[in-house]
C-alpha positions in Angstrom: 92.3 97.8 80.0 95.6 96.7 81.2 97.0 99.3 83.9 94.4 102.0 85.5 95.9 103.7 88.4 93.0 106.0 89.9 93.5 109.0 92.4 96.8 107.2 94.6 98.3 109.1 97.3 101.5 108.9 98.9 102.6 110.4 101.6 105.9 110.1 103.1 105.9 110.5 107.3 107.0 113.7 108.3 106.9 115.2 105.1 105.1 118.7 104.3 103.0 117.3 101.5 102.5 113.9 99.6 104.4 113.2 96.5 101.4 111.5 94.7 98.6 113.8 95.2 95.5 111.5 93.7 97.6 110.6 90.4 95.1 108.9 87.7 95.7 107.1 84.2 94.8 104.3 82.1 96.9 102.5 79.9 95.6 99.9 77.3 96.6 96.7 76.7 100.1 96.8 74.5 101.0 100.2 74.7 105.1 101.3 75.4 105.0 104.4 77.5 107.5 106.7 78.9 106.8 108.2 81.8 109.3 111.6 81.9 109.6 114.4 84.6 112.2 116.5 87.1 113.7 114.8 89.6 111.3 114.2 92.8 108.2 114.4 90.5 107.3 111.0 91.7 108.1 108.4 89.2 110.4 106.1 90.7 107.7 106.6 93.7 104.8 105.8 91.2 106.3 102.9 89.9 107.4 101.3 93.5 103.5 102.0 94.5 102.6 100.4 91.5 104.4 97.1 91.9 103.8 97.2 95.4 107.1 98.0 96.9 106.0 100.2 98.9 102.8 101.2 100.3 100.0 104.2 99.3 97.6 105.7 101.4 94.6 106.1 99.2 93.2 105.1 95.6 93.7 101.8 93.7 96.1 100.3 91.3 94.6 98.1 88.9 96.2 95.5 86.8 93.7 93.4 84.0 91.2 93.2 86.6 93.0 92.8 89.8 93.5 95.3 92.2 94.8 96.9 95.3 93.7 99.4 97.7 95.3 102.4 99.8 95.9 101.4 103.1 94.0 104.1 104.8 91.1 101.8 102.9 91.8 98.3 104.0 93.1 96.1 106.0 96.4 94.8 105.9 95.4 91.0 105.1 93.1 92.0 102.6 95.6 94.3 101.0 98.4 91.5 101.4 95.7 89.3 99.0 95.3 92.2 96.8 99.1 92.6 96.1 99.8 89.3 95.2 96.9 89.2 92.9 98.2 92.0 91.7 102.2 91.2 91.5 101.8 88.2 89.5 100.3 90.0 86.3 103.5 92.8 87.2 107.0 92.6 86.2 110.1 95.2 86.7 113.1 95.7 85.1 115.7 97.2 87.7 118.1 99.8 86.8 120.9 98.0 87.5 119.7 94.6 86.1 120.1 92.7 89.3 121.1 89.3 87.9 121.9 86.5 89.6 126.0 86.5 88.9 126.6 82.9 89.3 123.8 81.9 87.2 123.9 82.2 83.6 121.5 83.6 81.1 119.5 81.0 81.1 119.7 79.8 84.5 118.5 83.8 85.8 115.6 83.4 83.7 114.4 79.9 84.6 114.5 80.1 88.0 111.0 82.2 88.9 109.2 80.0 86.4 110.4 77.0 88.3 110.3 78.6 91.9 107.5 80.6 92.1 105.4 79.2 89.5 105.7 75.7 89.4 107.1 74.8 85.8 109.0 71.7 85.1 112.7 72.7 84.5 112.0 71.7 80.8 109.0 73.8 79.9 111.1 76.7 81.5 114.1 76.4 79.7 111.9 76.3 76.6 110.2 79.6 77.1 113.4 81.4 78.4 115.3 80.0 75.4 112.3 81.3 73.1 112.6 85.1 75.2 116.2 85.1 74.7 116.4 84.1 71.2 113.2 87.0 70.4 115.9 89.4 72.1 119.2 88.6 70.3 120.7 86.3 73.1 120.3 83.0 71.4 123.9 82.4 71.7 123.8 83.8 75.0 122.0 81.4 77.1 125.1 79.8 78.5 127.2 82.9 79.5 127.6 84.2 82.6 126.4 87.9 84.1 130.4 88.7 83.9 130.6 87.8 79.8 127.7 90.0 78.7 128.1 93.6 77.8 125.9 96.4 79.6 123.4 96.2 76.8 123.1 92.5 77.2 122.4 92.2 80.7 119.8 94.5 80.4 118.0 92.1 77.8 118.5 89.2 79.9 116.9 90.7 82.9 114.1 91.7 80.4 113.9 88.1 79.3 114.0 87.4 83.3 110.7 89.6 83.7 109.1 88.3 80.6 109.6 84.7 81.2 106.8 85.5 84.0 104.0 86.1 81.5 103.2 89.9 82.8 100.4 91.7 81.4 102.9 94.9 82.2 106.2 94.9 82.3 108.4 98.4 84.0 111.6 99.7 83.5 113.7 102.1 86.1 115.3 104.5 83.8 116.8 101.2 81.9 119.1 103.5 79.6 121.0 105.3 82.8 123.5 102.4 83.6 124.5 102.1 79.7 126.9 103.9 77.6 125.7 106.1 75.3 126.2 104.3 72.4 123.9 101.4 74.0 120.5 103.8 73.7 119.1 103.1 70.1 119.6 99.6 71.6 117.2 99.7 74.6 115.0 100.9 72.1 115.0 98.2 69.6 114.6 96.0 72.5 111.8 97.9 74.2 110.1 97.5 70.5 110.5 93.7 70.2 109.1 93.7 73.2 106.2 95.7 72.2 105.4 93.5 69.4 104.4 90.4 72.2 101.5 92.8 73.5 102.7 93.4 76.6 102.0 96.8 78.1 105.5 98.9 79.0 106.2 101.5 81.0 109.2 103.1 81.0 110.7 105.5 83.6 112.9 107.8 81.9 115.1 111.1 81.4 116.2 110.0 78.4 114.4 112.0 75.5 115.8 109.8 72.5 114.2 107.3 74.4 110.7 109.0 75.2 110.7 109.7 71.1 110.2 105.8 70.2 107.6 105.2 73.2 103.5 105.6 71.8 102.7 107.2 74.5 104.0 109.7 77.0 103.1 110.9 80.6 104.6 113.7 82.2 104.7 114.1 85.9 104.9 117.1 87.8 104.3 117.3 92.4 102.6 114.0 92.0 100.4 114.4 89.2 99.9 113.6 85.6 100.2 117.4 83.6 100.3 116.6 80.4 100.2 113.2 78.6 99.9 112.3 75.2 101.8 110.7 71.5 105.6 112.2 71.6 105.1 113.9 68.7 102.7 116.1 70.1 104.1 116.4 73.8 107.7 116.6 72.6 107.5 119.0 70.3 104.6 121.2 71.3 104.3 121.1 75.1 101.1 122.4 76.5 102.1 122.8 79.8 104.9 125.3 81.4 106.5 122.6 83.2 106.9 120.6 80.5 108.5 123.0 78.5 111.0 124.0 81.1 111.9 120.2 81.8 112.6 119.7 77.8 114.5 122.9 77.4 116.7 121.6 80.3 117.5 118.3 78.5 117.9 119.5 75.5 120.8 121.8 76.9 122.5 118.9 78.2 124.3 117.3 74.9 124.2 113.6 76.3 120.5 113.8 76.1 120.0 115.4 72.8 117.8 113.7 70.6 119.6 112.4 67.3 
């Protein structure tokens, strides 16, 4: 088990109903997921909870045998202990990268390692080098944010999140900020990455995308409808929902599967 997220709610104040109504999985170790539905389904909201940017009520996020609690069911200093049990074994990929602009490639990805977790500059630069060269960027390390194409900032803040050793690693819709040309490229990347055994989840509307995941989950008012390989979801939805959410993409040429 890498990522079990059992029966979370969230509930925002003021608002008629919560937007994760007691939302389960489980995700083994190594496995690239997408994680597709409408907008205000509650995935960006899942994957905040999930990282711990923001708080849940109820149930428990569990990552490789850490975990954290609602906070209708601890307290807050127990909870604080839980999230940073649980943050270190997490890492995110933001939708709009979020490097460091006056640090190069290498620099952005050396810092946390040298900051946060104590590594000698040298052993740093080693594995960041190593993570940049596994995703293309060997002759990268030295350029700035400003130098590197959309694509390639997105695989140096990958490199950024990896160079942290997470057991998962998430992505906020990481195609959106690209050019459409740049897609079959996320994907390539998402798969290197998938080779190193690290669990991925991938926030997406992107169906191109969602075909080259192993596994998809389909959210719909704060709950997992339908979930299963892409092959089977993608083509021969079970759920209504589903197949009104893929008819609506697939009417919208920039997200037309090639």
């Amino acid at each position: 088990m890498t990522l079990k997220v059992d029966m979370l709610v969230r509930r925002y104040p003021g608002a008629a109903e919560a937007t994760l109504k007691e939302l389960s999985f489980d995700l083994p170790a190594g496995t690239l997921v997408a994680l597709l539905g409408r907008s205000g389904a509650g995935k960006s909201t899942l994957l905040r909870c999930v990282m711990g940017l923001e708080p849940f009520e109820r149930g428990t996020v569990e990552v490789d045998g850490a975990k954290v609690q609602g906070t209708e069911e601890v307290s807050p200093a127990v909870r604080e202990r839980q999230l940073r049990a649980v943050r270190q074994r997490l890492g995110l990929v933001f939708q709009s990268f979020e490097l460091f602009p006056h640090l190069t490639a290498l620099e952005n990805c050396t810092l946390a390692p040298v900051k946060v977790k104590g590594l000698t500059r040298a052993k740093a630069e080693d594995k960041a080098r190593e993570l940049l060269a596994q995703l293309g960027l060997a002759d990268k390390a030295g350029s700035f944010p400003e130098q590197l194409s959309g694509g390639q900032k997105q695989r140096v803040a990958m490199a950024r999140a990896l160079a942290m050793e997470p057991s998962v690693l998430l992505y906020d819709e990481p195609t959106s900020a690209l050019d459409p040309s740049l897609k079959a490229e996320v994907l390539q990347t998402l798969h290197r990455v998938d080779a190193t055994g690290v669990t991925q989840v991938v926030v997406t509307h992107d169906l191109q995308l969602a075909k080259g995941a192993e596994h998809v989950f389909v959210l719909d008012h704060g709950q997992v409808i339908e979930s299963g390989p892409p092959g089977k979801v993608l083509t021969a939805p079970e759920h209504d929902s589903t197949r009104k959410l893929l008819a609506s993409w697939l009417e919208d040429g920039s997200r037309k599967p090639t």
